[in-house]
PDB file with one MODEL, atoms N, CA, C and O in Angstrom:
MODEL        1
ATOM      1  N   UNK A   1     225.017 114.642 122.644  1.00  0.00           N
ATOM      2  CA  UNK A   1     224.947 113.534 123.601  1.00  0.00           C
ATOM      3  C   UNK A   1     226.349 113.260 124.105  1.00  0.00           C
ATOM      4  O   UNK A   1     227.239 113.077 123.274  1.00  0.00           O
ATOM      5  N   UNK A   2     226.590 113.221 125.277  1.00  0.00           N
ATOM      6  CA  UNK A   2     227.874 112.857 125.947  1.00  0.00           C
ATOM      7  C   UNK A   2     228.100 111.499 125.731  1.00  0.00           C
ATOM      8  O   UNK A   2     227.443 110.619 126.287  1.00  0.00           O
ATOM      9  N   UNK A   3     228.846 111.333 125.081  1.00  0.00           N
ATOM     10  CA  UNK A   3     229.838 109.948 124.334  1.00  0.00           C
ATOM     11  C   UNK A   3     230.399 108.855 125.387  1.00  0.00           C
ATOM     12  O   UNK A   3     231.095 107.904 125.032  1.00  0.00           O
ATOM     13  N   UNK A   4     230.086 109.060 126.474  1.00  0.00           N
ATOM     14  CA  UNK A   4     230.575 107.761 127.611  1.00  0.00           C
ATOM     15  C   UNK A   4     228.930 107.444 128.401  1.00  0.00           C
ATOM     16  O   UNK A   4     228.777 106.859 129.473  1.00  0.00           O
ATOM     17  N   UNK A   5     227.895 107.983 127.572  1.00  0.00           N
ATOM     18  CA  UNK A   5     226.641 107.426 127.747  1.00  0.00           C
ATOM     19  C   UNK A   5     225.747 106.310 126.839  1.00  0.00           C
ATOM     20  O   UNK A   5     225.202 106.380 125.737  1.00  0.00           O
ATOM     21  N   UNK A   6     225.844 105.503 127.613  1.00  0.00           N
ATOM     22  CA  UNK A   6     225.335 104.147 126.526  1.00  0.00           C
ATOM     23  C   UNK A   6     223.550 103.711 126.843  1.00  0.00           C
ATOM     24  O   UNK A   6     222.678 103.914 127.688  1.00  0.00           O
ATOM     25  N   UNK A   7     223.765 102.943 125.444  1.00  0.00           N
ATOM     26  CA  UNK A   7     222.129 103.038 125.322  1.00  0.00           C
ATOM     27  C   UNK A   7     222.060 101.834 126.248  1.00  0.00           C
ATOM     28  O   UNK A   7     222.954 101.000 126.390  1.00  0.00           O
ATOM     29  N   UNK A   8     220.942 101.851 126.827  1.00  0.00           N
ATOM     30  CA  UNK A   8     220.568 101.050 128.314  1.00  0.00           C
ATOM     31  C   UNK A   8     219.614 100.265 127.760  1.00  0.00           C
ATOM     32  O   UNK A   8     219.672  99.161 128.302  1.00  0.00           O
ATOM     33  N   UNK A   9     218.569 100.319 126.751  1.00  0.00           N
ATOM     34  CA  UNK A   9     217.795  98.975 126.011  1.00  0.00           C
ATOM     35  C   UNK A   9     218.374  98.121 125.534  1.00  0.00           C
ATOM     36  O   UNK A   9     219.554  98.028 125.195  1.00  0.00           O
ATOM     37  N   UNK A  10     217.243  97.195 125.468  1.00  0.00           N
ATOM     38  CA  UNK A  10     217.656  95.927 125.113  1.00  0.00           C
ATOM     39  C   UNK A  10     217.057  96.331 123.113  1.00  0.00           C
ATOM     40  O   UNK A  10     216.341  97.318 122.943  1.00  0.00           O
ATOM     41  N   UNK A  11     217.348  95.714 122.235  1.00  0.00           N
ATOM     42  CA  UNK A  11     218.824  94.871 121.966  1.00  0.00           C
ATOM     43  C   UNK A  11     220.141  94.990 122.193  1.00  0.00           C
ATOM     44  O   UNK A  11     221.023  94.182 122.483  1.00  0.00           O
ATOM     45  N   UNK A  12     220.096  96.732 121.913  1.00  0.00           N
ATOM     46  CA  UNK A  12     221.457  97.564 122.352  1.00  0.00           C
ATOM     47  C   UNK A  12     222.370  97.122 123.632  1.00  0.00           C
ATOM     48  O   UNK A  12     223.581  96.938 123.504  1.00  0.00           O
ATOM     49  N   UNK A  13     221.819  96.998 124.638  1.00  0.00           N
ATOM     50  CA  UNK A  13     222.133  96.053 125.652  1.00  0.00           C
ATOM     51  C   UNK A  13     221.816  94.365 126.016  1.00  0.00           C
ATOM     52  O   UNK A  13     220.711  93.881 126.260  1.00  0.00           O
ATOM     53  N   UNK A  14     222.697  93.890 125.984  1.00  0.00           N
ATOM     54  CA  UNK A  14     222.334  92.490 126.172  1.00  0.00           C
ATOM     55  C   UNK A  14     221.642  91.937 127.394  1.00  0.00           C
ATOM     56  O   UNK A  14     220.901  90.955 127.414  1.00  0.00           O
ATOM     57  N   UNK A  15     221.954  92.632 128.315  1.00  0.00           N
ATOM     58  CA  UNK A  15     220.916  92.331 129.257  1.00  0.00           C
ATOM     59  C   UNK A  15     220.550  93.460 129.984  1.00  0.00           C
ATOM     60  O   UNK A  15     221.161  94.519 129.838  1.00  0.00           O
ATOM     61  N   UNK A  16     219.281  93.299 131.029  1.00  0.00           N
ATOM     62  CA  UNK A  16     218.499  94.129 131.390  1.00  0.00           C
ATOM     63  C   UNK A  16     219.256  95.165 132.042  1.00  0.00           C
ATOM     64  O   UNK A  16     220.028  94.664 132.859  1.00  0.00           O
ATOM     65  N   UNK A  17     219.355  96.889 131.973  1.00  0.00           N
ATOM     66  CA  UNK A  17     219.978  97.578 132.542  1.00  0.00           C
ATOM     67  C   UNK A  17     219.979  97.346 134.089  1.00  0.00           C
ATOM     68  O   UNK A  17     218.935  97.003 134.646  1.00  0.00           O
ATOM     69  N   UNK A  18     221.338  97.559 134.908  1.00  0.00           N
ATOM     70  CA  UNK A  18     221.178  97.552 136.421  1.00  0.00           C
ATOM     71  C   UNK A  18     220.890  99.080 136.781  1.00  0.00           C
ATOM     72  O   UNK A  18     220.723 100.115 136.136  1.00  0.00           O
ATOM     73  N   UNK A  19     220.913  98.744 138.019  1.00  0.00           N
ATOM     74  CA  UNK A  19     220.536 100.248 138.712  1.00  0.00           C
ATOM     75  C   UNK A  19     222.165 101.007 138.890  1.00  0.00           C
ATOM     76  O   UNK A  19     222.255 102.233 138.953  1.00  0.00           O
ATOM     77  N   UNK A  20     223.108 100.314 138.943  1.00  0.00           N
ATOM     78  CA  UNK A  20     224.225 100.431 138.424  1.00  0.00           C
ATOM     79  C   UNK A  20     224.405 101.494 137.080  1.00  0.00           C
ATOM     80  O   UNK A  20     224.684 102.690 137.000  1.00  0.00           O
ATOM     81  N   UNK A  21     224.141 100.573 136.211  1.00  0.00           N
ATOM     82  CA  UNK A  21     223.995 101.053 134.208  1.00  0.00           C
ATOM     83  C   UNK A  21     223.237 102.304 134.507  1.00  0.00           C
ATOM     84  O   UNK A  21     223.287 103.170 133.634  1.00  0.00           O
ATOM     85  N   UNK A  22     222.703 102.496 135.336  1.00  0.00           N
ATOM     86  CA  UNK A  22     220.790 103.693 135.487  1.00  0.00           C
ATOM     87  C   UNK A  22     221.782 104.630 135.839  1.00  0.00           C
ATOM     88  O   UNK A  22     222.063 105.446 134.960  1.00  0.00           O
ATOM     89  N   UNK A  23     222.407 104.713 136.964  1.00  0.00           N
ATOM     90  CA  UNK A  23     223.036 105.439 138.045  1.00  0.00           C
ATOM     91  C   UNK A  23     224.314 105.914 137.424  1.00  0.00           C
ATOM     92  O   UNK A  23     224.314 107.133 137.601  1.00  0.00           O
ATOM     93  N   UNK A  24     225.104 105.663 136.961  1.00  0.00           N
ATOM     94  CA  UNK A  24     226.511 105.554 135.587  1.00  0.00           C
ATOM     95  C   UNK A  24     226.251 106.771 134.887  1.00  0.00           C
ATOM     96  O   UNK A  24     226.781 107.881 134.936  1.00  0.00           O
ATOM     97  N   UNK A  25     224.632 105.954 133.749  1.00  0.00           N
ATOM     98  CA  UNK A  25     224.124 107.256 132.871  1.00  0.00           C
ATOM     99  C   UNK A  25     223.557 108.448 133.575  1.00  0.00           C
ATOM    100  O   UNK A  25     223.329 109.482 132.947  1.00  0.00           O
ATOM    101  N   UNK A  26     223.329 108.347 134.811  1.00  0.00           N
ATOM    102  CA  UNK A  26     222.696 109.748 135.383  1.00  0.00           C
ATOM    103  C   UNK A  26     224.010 110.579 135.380  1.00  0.00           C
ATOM    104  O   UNK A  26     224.352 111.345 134.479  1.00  0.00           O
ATOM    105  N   UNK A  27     224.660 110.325 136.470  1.00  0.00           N
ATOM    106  CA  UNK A  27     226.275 110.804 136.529  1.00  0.00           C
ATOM    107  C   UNK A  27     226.364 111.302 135.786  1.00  0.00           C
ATOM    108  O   UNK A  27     226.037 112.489 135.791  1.00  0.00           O
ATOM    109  N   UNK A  28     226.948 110.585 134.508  1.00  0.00           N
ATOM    110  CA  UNK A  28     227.561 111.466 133.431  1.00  0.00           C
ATOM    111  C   UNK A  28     226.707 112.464 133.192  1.00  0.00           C
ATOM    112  O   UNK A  28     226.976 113.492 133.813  1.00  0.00           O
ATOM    113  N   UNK A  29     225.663 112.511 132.421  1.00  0.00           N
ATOM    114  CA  UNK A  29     223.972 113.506 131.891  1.00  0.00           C
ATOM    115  C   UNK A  29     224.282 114.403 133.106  1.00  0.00           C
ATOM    116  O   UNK A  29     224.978 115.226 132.511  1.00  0.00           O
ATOM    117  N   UNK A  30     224.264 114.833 134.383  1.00  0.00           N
ATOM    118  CA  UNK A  30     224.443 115.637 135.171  1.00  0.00           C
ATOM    119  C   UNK A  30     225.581 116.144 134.791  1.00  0.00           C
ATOM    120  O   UNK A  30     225.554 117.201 134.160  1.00  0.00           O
ATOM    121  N   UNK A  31     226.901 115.474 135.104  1.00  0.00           N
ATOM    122  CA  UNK A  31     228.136 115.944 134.635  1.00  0.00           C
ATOM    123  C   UNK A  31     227.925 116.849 133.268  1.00  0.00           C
ATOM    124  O   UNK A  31     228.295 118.023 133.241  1.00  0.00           O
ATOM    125  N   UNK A  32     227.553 116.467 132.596  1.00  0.00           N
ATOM    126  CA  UNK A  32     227.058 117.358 131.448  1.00  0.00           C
ATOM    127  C   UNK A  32     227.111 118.678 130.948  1.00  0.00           C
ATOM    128  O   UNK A  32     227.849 119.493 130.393  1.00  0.00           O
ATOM    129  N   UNK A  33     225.469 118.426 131.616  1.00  0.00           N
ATOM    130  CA  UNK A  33     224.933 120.251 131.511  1.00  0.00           C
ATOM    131  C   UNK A  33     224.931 120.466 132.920  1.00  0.00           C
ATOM    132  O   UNK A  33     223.865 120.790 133.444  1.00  0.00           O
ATOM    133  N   UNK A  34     225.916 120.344 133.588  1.00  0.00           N
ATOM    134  CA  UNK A  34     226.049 120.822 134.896  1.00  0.00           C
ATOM    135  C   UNK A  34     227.646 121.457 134.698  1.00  0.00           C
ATOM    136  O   UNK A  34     228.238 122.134 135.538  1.00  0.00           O
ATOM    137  N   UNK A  35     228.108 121.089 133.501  1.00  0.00           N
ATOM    138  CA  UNK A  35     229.607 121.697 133.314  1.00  0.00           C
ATOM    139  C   UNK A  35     230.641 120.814 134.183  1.00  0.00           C
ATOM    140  O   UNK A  35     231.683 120.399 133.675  1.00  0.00           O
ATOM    141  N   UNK A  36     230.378 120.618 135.184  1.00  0.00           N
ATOM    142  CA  UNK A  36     231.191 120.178 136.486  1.00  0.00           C
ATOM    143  C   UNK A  36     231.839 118.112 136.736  1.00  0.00           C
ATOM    144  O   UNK A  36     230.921 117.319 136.527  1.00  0.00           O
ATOM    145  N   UNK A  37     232.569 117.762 136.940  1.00  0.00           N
ATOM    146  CA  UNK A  37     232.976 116.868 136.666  1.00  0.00           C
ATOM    147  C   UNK A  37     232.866 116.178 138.376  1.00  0.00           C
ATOM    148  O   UNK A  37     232.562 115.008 138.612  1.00  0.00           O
ATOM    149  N   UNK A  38     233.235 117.358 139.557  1.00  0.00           N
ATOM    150  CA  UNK A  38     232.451 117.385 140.810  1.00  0.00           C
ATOM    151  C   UNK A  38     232.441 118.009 140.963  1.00  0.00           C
ATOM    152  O   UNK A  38     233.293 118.831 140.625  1.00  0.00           O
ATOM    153  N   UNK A  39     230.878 118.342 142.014  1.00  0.00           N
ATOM    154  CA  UNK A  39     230.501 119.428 142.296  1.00  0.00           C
ATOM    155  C   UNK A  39     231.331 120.148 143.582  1.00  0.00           C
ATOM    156  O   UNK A  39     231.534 119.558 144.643  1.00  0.00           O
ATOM    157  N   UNK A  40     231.645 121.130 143.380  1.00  0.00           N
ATOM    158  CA  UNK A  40     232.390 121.786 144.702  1.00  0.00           C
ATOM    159  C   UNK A  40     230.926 121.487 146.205  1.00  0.00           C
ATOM    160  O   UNK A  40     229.721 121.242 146.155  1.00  0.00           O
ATOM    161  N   UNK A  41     231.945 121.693 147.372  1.00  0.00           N
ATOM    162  CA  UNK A  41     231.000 120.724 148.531  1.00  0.00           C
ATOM    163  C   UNK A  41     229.890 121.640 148.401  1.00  0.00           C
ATOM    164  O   UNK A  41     228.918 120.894 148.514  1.00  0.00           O
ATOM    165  N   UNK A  42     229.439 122.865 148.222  1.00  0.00           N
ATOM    166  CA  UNK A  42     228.353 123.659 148.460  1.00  0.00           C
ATOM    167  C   UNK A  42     227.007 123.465 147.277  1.00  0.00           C
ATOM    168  O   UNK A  42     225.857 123.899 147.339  1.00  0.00           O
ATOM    169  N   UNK A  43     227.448 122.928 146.589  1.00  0.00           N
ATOM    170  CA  UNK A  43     226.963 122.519 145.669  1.00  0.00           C
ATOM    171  C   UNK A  43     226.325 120.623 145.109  1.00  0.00           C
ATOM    172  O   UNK A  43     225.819 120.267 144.045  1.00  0.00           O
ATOM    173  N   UNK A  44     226.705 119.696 146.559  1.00  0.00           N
ATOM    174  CA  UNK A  44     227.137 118.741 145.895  1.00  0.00           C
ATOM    175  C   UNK A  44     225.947 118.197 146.219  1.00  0.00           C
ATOM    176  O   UNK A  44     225.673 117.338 145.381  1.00  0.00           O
ATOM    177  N   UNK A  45     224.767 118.337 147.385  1.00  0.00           N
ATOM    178  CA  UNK A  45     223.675 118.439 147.658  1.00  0.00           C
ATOM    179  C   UNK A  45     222.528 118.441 146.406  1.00  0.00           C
ATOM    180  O   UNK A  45     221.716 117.532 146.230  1.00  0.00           O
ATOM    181  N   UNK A  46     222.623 119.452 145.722  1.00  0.00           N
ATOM    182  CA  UNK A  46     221.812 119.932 144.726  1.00  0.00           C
ATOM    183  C   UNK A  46     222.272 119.032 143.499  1.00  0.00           C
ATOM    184  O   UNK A  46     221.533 118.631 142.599  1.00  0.00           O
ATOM    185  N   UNK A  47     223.689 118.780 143.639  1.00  0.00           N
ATOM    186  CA  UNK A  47     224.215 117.359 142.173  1.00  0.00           C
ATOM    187  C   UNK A  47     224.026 116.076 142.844  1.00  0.00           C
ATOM    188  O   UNK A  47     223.700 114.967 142.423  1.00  0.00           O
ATOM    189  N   UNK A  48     224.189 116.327 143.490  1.00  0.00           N
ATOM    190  CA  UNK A  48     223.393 114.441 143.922  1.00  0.00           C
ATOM    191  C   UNK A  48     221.466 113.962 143.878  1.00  0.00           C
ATOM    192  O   UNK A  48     220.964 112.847 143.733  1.00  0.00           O
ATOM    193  N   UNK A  49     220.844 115.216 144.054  1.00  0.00           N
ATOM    194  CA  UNK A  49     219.282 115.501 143.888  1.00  0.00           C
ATOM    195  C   UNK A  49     219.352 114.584 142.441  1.00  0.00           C
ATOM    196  O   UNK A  49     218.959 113.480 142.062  1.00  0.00           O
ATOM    197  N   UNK A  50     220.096 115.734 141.884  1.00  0.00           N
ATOM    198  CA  UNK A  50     219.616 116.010 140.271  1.00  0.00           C
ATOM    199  C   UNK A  50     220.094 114.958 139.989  1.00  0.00           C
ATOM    200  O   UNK A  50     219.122 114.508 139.383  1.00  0.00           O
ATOM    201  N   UNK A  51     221.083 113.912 139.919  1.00  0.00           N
ATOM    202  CA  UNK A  51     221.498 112.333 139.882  1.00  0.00           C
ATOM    203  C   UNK A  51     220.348 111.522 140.041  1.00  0.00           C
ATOM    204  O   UNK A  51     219.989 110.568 139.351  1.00  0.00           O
ATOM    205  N   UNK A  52     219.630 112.201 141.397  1.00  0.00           N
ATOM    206  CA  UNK A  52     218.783 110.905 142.262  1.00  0.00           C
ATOM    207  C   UNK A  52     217.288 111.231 141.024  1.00  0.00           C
ATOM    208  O   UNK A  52     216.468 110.323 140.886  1.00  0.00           O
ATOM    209  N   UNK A  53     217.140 112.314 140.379  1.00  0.00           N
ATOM    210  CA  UNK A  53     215.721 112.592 139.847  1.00  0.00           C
ATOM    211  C   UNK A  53     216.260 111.981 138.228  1.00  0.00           C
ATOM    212  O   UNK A  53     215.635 111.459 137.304  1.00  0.00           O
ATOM    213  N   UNK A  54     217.349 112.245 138.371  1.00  0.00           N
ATOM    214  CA  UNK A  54     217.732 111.562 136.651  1.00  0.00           C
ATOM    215  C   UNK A  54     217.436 109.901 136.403  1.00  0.00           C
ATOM    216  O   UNK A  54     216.704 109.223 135.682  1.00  0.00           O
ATOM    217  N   UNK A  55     218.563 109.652 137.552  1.00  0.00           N
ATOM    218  CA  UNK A  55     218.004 108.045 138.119  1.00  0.00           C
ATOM    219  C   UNK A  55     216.912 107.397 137.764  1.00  0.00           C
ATOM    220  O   UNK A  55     216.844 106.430 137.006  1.00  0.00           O
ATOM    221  N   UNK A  56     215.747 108.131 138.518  1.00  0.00           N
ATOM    222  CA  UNK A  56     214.776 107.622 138.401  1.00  0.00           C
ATOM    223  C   UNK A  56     213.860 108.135 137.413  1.00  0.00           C
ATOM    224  O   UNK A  56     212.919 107.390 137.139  1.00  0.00           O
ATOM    225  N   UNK A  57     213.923 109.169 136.859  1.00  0.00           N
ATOM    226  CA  UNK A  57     213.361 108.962 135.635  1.00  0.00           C
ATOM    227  C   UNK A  57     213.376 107.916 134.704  1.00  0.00           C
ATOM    228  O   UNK A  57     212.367 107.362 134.268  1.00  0.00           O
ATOM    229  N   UNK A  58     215.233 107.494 134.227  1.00  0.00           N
ATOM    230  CA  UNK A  58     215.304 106.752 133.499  1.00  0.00           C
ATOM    231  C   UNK A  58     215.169 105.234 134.065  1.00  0.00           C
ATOM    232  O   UNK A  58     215.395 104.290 133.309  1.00  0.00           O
ATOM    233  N   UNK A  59     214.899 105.086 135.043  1.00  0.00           N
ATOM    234  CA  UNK A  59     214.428 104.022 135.016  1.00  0.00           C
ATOM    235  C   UNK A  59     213.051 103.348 135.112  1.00  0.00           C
ATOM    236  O   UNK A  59     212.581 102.233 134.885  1.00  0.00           O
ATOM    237  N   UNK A  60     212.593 104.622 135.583  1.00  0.00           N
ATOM    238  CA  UNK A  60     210.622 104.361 134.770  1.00  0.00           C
ATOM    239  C   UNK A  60     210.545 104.260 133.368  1.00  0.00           C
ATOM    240  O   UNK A  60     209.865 103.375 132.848  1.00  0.00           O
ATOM    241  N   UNK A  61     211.384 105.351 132.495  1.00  0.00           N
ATOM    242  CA  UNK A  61     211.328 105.213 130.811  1.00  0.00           C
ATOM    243  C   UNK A  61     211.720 103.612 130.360  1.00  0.00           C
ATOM    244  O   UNK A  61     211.069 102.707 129.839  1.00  0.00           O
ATOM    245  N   UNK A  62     212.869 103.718 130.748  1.00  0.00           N
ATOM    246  CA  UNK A  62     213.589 102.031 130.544  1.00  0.00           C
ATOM    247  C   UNK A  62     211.951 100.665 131.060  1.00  0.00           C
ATOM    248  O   UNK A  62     211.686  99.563 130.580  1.00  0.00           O
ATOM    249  N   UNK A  63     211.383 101.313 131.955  1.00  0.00           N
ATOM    250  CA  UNK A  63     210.431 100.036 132.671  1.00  0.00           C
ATOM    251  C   UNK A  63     209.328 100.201 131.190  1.00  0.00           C
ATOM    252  O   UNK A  63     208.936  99.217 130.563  1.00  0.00           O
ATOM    253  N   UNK A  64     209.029 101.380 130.898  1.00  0.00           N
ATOM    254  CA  UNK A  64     207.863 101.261 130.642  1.00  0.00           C
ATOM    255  C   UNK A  64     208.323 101.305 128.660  1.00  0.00           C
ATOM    256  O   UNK A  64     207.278 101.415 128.019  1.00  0.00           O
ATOM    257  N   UNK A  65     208.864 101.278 128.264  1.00  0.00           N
ATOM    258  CA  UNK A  65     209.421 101.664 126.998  1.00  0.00           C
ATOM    259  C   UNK A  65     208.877  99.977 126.178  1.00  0.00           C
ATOM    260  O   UNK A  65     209.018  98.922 126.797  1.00  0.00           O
ATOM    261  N   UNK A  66     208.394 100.014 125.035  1.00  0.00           N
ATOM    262  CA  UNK A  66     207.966  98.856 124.488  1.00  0.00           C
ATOM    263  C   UNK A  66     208.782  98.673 123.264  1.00  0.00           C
ATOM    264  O   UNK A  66     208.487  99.225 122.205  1.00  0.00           O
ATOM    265  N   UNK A  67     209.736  97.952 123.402  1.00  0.00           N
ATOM    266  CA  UNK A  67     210.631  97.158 122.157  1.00  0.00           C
ATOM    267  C   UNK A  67     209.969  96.175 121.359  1.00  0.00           C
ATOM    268  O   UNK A  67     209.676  95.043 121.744  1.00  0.00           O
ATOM    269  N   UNK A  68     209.704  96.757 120.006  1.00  0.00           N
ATOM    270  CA  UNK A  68     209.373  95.827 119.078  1.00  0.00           C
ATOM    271  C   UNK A  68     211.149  95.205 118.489  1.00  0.00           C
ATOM    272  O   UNK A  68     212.260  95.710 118.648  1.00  0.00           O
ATOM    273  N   UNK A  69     210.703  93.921 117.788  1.00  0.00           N
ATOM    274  CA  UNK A  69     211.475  93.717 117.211  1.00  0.00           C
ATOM    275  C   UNK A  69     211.380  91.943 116.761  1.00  0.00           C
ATOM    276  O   UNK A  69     210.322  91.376 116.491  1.00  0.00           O
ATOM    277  N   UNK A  70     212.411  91.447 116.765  1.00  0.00           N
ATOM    278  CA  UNK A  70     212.030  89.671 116.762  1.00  0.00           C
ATOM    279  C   UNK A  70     211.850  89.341 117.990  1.00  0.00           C
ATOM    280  O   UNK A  70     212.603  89.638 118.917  1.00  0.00           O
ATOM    281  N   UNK A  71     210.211  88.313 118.104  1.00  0.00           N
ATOM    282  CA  UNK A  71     210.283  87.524 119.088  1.00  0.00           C
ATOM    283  C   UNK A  71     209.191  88.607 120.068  1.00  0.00           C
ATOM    284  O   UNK A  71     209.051  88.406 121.275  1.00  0.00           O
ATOM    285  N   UNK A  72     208.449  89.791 119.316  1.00  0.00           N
ATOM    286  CA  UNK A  72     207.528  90.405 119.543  1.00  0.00           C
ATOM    287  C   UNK A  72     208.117  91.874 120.466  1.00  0.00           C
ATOM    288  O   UNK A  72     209.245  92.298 120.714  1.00  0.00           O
ATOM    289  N   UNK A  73     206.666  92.374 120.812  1.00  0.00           N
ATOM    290  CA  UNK A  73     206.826  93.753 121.457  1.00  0.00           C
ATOM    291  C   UNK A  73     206.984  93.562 122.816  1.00  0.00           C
ATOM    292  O   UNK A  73     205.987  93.212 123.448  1.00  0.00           O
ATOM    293  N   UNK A  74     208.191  93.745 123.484  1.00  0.00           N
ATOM    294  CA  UNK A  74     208.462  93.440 124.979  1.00  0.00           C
ATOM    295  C   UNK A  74     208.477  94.892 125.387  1.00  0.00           C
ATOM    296  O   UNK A  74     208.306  95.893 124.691  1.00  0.00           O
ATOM    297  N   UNK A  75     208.770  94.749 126.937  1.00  0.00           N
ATOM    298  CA  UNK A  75     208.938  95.829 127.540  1.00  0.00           C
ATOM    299  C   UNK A  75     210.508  95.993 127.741  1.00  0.00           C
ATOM    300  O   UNK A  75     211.064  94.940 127.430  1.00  0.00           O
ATOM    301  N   UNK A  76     211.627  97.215 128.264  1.00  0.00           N
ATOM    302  CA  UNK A  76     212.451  97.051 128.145  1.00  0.00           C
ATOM    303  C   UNK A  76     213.228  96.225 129.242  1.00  0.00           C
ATOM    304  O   UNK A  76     214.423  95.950 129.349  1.00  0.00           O
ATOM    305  N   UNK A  77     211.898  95.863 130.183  1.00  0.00           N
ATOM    306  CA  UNK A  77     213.273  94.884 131.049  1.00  0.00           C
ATOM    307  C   UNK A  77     212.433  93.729 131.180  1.00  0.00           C
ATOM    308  O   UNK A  77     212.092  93.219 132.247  1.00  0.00           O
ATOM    309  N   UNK A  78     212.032  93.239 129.704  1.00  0.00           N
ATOM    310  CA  UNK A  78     211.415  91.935 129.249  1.00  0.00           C
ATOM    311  C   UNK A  78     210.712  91.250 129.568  1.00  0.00           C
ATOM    312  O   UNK A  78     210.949  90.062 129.351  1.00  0.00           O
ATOM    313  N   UNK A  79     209.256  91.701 130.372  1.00  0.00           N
ATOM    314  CA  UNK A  79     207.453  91.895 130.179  1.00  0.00           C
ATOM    315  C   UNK A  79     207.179  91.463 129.239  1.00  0.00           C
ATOM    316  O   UNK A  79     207.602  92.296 128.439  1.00  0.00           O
ATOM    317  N   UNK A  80     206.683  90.598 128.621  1.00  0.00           N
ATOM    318  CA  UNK A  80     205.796  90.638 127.374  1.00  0.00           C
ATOM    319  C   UNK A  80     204.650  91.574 127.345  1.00  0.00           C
ATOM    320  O   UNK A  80     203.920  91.626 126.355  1.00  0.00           O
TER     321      UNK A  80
ENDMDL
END
């Protein structure tokens, strides 16, 4: 796991991840296993996709993810 990626739930996070926090962790996770820190211009098309599909993955997981804990089973951006 790349070490400047933080956990985006709540308790771990104190408050609800932004699309900001979403967009941060995509970056890096691309940066990743993409080797590349930026993508050269011919390439930057296809690293911004893969940002935009990371994005939004994790922020359906984050929506739909059910945190037990005190004070009951919420959702992660605090649904009961």
């Amino acid at each position: 796991m790349c070490r400047s990626i933080k956990t985006l739930r709540p308790p771990v996070l104190e408050h609800d991840a932004t699309e900001e926090d979403i967009r941060a962790a995509a970056l890096q996770y691309v940066r990743k296993i993409s080797g590349f820190r930026a993508p050269a211009a011919h390439n930057q098309e296809v690293f911004d996709r893969a940002v935009d599909a990371v994005a939004e993955a994790t922020g359906e997981l984050l929506q739909d993810l059910v945190v037990r804990g005190a004070g009951g089973a919420k959702t992660a951006k605090g649904a009961a």
